[in-house]
C-alpha positions as CSV (number, residue, x, y, z in Angstrom):
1,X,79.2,-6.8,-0.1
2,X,77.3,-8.7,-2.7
3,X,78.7,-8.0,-6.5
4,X,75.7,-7.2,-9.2
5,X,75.6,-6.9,-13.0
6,X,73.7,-4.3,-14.7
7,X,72.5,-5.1,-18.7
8,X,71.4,-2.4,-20.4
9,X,69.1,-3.0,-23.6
10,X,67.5,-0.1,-25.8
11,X,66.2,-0.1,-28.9
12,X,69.6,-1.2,-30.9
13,X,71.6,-2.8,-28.7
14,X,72.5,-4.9,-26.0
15,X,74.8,-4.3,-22.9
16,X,75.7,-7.2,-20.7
17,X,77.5,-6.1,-17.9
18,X,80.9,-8.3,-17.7
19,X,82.5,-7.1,-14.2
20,X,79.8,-6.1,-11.9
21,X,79.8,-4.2,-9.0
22,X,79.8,-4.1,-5.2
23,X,76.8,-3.0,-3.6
24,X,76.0,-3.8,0.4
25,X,72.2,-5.1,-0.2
26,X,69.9,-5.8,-3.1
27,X,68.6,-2.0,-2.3
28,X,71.5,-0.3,-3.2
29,X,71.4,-2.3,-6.6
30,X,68.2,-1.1,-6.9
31,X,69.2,2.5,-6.6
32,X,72.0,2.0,-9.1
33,X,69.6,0.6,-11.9
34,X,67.3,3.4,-11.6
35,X,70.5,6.1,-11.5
36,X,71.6,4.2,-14.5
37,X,68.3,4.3,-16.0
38,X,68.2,8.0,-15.8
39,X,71.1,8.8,-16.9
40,X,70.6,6.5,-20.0
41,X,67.0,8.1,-20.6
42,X,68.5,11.6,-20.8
43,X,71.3,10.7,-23.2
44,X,69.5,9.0,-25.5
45,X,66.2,10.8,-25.2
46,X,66.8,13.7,-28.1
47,X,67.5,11.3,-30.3
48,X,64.5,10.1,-31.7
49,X,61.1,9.9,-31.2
50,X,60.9,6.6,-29.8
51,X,63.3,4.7,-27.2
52,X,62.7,2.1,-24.7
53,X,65.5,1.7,-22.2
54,X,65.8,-1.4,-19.9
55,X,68.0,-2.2,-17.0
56,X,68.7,-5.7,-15.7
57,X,70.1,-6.2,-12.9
58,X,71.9,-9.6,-11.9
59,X,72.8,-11.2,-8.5
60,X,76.8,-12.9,-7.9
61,X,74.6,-16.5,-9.5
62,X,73.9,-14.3,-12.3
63,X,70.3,-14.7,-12.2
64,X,67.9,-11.8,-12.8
65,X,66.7,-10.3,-9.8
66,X,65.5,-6.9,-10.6
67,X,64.0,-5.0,-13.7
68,X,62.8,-1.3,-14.8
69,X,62.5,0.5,-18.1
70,X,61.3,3.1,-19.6
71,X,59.7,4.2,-22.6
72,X,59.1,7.1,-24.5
73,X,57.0,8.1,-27.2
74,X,56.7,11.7,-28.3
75,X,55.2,12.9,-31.6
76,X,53.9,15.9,-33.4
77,X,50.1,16.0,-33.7
C-alpha cells in the first residue's frame, strides 16, 4: 500500500491534503481523484455560474503525479 494526498483547489480556495491515504497502486488514486472530483462538482455546482474544480493528487515523496479538473460555465442567453 502506497499512501497519496489529494489537494483540492476551486475557485476560492485551497485544500492541501495533510494525512493522505492508502491506496494499493497509482490506479486506485486515480479513481479516488475523479470520485472526489465528482462529488466536489455536484456540491458546488448550483452555486454559481462559474466553478473550476481541480484535484491533485500526490505520491508518499509528495510530488505531483496526477491531475484532473473540471470547469463549468453556464449562462442565460
Amino acid at each position: 500500500m502506497e499512501r497519496f494526498y489529494f489537494d483540492l483547489y476551486n475557485t476560492e480556495s485551497t485544500q492541501k491534503d495533510a494525512e493522505g491515504q492508502l491506496f494499493p497502486d497509482r490506479e486506485s488514486a486515480r479513481m479516488e481523484a475523479l470520485r472526489i472530483l465528482h462529488d466536489v462538482v455536484r456540491d458546488e455546482a448550483l452555486g454559481g455560474d462559474r466553478l473550476k474544480i481541480t484535484v491533485k493528487v500526490r505520491n508518499q515523496k509528495r510530488d505531483q503525479i496526477f491531475e484532473a479538473s473540471m470547469t463549468l460555465d453556464s449562462a442565460w442567453s
